[in-house]
Each structure stands twice: as structure tokens, then as C-alpha cells.
OpenMM code with the backbone's topology and positions (N, CA, C; nanometers):
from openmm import Vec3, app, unit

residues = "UNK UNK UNK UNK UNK UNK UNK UNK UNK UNK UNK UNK UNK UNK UNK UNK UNK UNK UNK UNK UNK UNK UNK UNK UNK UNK UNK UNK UNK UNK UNK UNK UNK UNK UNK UNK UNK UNK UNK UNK UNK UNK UNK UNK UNK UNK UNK UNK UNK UNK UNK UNK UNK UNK UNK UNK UNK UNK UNK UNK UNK UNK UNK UNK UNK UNK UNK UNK UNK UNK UNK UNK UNK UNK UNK UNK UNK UNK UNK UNK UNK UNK UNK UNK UNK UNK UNK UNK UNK UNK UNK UNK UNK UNK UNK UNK UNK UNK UNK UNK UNK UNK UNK UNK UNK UNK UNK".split()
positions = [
    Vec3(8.6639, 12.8151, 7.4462),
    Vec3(8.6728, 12.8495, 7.3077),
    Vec3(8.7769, 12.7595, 7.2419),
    Vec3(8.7327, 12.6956, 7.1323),
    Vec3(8.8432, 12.6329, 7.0603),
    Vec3(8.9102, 12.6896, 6.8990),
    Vec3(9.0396, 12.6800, 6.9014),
    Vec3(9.1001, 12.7090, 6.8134),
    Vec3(9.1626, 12.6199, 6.7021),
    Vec3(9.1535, 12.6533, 6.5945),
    Vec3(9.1682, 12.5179, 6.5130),
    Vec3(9.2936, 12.5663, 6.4329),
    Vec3(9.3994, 12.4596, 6.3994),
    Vec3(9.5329, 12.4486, 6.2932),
    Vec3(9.5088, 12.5131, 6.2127),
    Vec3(9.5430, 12.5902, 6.1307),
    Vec3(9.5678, 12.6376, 6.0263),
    Vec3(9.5956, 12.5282, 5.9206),
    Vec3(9.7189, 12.4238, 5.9222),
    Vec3(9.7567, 12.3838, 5.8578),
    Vec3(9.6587, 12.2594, 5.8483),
    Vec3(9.6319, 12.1438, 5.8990),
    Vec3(9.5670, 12.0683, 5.9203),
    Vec3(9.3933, 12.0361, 5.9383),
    Vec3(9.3875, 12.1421, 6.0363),
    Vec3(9.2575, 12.1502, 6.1150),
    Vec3(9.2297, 12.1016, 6.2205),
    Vec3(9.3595, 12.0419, 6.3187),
    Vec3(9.3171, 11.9706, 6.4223),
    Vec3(9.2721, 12.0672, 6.5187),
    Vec3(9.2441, 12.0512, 6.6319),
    Vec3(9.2087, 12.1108, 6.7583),
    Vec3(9.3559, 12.1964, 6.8281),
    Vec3(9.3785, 12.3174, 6.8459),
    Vec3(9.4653, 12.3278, 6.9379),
    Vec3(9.4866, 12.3229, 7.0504),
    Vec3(9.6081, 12.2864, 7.1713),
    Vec3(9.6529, 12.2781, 7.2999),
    Vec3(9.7084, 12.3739, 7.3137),
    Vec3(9.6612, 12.4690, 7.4377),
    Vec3(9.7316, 12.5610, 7.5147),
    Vec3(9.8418, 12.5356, 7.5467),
    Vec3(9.9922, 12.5694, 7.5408),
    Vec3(10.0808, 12.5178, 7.6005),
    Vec3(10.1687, 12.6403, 7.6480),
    Vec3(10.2182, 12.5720, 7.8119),
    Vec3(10.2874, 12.7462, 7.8741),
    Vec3(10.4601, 12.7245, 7.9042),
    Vec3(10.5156, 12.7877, 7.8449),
    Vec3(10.6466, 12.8095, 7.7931),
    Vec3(10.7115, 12.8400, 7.9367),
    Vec3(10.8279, 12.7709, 7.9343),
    Vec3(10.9211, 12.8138, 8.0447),
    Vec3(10.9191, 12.9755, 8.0947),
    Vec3(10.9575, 13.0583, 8.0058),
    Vec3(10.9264, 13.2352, 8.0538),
    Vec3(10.7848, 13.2709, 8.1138),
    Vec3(10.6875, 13.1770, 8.0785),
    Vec3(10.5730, 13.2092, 8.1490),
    Vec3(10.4605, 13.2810, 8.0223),
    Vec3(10.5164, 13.2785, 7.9034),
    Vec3(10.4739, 13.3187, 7.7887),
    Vec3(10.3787, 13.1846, 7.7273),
    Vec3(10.2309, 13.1585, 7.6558),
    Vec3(10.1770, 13.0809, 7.6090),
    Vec3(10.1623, 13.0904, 7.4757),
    Vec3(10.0834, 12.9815, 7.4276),
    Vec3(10.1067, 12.9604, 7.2882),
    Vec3(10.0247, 12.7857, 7.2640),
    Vec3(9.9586, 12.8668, 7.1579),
    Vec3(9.8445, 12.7043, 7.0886),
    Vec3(9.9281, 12.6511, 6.9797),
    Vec3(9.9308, 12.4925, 7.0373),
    Vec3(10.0303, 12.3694, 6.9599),
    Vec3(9.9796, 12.2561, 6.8935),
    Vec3(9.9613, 12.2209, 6.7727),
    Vec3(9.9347, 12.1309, 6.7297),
    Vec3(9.9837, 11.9808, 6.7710),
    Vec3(9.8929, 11.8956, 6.8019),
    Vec3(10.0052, 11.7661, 6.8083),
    Vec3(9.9962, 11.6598, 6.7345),
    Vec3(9.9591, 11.7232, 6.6158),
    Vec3(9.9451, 11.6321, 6.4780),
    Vec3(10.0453, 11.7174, 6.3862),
    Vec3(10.0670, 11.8366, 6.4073),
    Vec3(10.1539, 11.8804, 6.2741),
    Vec3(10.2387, 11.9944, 6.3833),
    Vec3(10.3937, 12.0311, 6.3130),
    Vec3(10.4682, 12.1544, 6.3823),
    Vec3(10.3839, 12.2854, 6.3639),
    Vec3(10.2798, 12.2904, 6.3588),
    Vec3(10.2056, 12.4314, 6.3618),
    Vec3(10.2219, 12.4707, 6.4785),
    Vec3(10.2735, 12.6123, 6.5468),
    Vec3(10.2463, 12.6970, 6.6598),
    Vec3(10.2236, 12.8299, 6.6750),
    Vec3(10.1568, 12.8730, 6.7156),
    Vec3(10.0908, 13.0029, 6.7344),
    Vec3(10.1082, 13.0521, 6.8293),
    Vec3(10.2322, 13.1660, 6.8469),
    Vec3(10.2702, 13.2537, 6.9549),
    Vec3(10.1332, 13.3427, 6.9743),
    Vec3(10.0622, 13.3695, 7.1299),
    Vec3(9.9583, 13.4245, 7.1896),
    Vec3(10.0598, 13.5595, 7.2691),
    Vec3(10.0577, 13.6470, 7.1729),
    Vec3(10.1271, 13.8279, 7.2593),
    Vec3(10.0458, 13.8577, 7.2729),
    Vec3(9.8860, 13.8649, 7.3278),
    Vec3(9.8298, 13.9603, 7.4135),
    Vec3(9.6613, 13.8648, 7.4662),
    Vec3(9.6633, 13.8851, 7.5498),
    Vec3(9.5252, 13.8238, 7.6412),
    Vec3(9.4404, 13.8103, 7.5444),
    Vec3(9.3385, 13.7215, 7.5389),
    Vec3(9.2148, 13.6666, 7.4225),
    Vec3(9.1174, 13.6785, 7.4793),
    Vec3(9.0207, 13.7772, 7.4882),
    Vec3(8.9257, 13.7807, 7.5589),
    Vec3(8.7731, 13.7451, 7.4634),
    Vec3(8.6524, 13.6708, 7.4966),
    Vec3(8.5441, 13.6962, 7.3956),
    Vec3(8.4646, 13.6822, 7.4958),
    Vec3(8.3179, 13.7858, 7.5019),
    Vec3(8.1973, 13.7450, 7.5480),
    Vec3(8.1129, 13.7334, 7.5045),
    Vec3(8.0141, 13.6398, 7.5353),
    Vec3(7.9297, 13.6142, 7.4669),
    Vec3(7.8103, 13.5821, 7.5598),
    Vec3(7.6829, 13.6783, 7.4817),
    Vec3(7.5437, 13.6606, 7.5882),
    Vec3(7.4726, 13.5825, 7.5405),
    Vec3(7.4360, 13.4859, 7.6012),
    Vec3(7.3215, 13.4043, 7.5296),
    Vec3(7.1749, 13.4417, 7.5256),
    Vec3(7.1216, 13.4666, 7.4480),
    Vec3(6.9630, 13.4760, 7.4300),
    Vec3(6.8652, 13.3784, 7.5075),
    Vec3(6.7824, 13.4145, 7.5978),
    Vec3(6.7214, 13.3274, 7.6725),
    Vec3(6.5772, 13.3408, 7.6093),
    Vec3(6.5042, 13.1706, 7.5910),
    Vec3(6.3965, 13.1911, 7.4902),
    Vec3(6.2894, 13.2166, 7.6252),
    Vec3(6.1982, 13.2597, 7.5466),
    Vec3(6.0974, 13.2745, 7.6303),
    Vec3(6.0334, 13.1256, 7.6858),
    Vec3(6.0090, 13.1422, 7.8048),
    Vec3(5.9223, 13.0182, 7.8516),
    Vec3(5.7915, 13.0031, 7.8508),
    Vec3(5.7496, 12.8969, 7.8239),
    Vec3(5.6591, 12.8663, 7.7969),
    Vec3(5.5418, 12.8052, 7.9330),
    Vec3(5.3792, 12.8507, 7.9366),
    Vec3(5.3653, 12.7939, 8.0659),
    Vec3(5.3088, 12.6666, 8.0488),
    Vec3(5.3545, 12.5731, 8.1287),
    Vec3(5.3366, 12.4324, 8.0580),
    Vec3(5.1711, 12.3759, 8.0801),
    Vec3(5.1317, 12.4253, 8.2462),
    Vec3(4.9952, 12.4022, 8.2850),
    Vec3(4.8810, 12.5180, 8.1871),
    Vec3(4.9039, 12.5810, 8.0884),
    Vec3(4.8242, 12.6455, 8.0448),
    Vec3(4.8167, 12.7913, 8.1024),
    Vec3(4.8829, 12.8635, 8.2235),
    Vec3(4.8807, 13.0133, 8.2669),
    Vec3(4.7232, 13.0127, 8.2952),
    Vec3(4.6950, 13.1736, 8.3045),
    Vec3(4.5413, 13.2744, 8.3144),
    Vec3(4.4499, 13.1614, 8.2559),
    Vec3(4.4456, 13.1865, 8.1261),
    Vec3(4.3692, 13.1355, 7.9842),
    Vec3(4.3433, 13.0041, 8.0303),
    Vec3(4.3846, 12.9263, 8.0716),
    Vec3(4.3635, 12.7663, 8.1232),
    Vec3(4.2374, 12.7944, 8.2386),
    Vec3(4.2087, 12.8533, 8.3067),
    Vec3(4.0608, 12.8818, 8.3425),
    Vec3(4.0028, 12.9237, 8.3225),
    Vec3(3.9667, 12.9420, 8.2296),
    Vec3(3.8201, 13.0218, 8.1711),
    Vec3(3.7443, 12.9082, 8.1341),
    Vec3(3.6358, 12.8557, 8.1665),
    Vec3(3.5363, 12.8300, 8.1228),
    Vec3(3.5484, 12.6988, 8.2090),
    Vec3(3.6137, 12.6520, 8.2960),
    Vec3(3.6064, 12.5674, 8.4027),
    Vec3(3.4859, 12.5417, 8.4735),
    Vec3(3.4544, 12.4212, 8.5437),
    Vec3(3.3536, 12.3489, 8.6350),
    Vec3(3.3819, 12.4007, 8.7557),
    Vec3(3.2502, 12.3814, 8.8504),
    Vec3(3.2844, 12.4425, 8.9761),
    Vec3(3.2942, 12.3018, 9.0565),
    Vec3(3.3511, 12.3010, 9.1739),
    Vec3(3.3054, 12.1351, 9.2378),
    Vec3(3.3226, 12.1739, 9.4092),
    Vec3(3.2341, 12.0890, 9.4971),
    Vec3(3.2599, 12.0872, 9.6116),
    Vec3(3.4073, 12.0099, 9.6971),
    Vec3(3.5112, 12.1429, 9.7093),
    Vec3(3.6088, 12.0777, 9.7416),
    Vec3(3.6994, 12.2318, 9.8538),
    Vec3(3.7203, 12.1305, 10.0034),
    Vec3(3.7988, 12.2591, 10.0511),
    Vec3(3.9354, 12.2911, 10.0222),
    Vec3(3.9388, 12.4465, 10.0728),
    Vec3(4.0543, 12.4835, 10.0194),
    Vec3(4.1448, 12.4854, 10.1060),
    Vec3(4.2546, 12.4624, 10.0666),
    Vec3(4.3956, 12.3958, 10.2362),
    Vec3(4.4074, 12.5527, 10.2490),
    Vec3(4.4031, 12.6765, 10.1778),
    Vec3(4.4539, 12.7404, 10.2227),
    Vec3(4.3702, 12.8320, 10.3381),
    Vec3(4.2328, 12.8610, 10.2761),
    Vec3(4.1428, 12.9552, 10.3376),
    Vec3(3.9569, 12.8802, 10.3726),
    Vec3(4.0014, 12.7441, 10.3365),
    Vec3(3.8823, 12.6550, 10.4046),
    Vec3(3.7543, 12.6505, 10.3718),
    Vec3(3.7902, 12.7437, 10.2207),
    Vec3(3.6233, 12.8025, 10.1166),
    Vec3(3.5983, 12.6315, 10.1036),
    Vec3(3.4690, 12.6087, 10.0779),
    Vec3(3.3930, 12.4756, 10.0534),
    Vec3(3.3816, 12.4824, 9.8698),
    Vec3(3.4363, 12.5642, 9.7812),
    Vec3(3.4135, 12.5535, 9.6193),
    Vec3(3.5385, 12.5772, 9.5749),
    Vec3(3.5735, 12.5286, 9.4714),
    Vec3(3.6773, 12.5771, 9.3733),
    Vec3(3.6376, 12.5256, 9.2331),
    Vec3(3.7235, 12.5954, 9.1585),
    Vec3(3.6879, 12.5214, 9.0011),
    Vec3(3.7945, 12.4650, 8.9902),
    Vec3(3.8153, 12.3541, 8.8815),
    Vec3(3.8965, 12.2193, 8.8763),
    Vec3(3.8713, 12.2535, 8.7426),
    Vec3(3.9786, 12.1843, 8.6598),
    Vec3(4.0029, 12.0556, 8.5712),
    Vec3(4.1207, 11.9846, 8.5734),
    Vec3(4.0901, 11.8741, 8.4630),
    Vec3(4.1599, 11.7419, 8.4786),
    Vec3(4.2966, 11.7653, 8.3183),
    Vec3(4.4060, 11.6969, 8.3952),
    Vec3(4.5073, 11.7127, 8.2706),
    Vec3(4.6021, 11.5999, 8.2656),
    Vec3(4.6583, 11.5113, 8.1974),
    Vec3(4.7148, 11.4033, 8.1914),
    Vec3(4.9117, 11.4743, 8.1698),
    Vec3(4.9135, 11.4591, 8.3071),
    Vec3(5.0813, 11.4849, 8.3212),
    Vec3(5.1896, 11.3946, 8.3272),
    Vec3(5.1002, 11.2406, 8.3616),
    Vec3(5.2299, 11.1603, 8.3387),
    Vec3(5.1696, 11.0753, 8.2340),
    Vec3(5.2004, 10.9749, 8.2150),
    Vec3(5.2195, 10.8421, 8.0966),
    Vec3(5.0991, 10.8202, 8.1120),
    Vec3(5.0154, 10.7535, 7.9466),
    Vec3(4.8810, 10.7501, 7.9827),
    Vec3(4.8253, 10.6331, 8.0561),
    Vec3(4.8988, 10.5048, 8.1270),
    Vec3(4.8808, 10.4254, 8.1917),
    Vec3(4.8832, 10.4796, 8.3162),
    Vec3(4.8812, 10.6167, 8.3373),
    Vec3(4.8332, 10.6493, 8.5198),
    Vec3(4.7356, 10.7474, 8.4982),
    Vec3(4.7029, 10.7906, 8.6545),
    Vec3(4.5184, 10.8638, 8.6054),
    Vec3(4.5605, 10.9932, 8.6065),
    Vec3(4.4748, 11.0430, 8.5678),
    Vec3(4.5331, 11.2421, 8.5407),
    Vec3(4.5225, 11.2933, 8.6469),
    Vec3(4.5860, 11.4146, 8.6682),
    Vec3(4.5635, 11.5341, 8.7642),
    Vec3(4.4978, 11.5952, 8.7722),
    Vec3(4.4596, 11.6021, 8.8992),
    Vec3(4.3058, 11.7734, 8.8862),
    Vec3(4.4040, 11.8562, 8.9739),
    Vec3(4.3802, 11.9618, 8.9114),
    Vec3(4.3989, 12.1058, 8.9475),
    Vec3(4.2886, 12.1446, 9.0228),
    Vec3(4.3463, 12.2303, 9.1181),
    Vec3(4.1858, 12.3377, 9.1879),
    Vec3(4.2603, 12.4498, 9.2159),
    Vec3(4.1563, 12.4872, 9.1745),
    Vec3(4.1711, 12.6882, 9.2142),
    Vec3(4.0709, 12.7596, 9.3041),
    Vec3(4.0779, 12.7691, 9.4120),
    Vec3(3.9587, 12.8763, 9.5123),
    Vec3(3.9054, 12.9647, 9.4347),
    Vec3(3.7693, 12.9431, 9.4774),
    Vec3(3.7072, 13.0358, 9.4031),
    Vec3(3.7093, 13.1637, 9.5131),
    Vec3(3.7348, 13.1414, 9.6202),
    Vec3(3.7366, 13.2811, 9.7283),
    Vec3(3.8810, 13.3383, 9.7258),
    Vec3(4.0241, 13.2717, 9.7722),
    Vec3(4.1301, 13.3358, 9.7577),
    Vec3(4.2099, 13.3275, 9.6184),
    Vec3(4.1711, 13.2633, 9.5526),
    Vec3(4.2621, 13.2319, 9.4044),
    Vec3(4.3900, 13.1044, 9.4361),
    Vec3(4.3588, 13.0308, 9.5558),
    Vec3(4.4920, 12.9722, 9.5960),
    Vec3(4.5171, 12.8262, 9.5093),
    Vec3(4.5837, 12.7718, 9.4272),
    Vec3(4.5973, 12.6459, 9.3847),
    Vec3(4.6297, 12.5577, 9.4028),
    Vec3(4.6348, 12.4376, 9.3660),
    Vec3(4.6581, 12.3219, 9.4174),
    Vec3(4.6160, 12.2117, 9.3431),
    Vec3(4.6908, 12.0737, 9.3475),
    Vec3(4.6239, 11.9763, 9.2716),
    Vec3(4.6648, 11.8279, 9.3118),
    Vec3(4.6033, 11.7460, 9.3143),
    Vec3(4.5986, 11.5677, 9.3606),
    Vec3(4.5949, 11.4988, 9.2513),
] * unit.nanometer
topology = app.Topology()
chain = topology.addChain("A")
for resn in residues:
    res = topology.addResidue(resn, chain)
    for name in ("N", "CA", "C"):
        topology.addAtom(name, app.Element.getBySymbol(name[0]), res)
């Protein structure tokens, strides 16, 4: 947390006093600010919702079927499509999804 001069506006420095007592010091102007009791603040940050980047559920519906096995359960079908994840000078990704266990995967 930063604290700003009163007089000036610069930034203040924590500074800890021989007795063991602290206090915020300007080092642009004699401004000082005796600190008599602990400064506590919390603060929660709001976390935004995420977003699913491959499309979630809704991204298969209405998909192609294709002959392809599955690493996980060795079905001979899944449905696929194709999505451009890196720079368009490289070739896109296919996704597959089993059509027997739901398992995914993509090359």
C-alpha cells in the first residue's frame, strides 16, 4: 500500500526509529507522519469468470463423424473438428472426441 505527502505528493518511506516506533518520511520535503497504531487493509479481489477458450459442451453439436481410434478405449469413430490455434502460417488442430467413452484429444 502506498501513502502519499500531504504536503507535496511524493511517495512515502517507512522509516523505524531508534525506540522501535515507525513513521512515513518524505524525502523531498520535512513532512512526517507518526504511525501509533498497526495499519491493517484487506482487500479481495474479484475473480472474472473464465472463459472456455476451445468452445466447452456447445462446440460439439453438430460435428462430423470420422474413422479414427481412440487412445483411450480403442472405439474405431469419433467426431472431430478443425480450429486454428496457432499463427495462420501453420496448419490447424483437430480435436476428437469418442463417440463411445467421451474421451478427448487432438493432433
Amino acid at each position: 500500500m502506498l501513502y502519499f505527502c500531504a504536503t507535496c505528493g511524493n511517495s512515502l518511506v517507512l522509516e523505524s526509529l531508534l525506540d522501535g516506533k515507525l513513521r512515513f518520511t518524505c524525502l523531498t520535503c520535512p513532512y512526517v507522519h507518526n504511525i501509533e497504531h498497526p495499519i491493517q487493509k484487506k482487500t479481495y479481489l474479484n475473480m472474472k469468470e473464465i472463459d472456455d477458450v476451445i468452445g466447452g459442451d456447445d462446440a460439439w453439436e453438430n460435428v462430423d463423424k470420422t474413422i479414427e481410434t481412440c487412445p483411450n478405449c480403442s472405439h474405431n469413430e469419433a467426431y472431430f473438428r478443425m480450429m486454428q490455434t496457432r499463427s495462420a502460417d501453420e496448419p490447424m488442430t483437430t480435436f476428437y472426441k469418442c463417440i463411445s467413452c467421451s474421451h478427448n484429444w487432438r493432433e
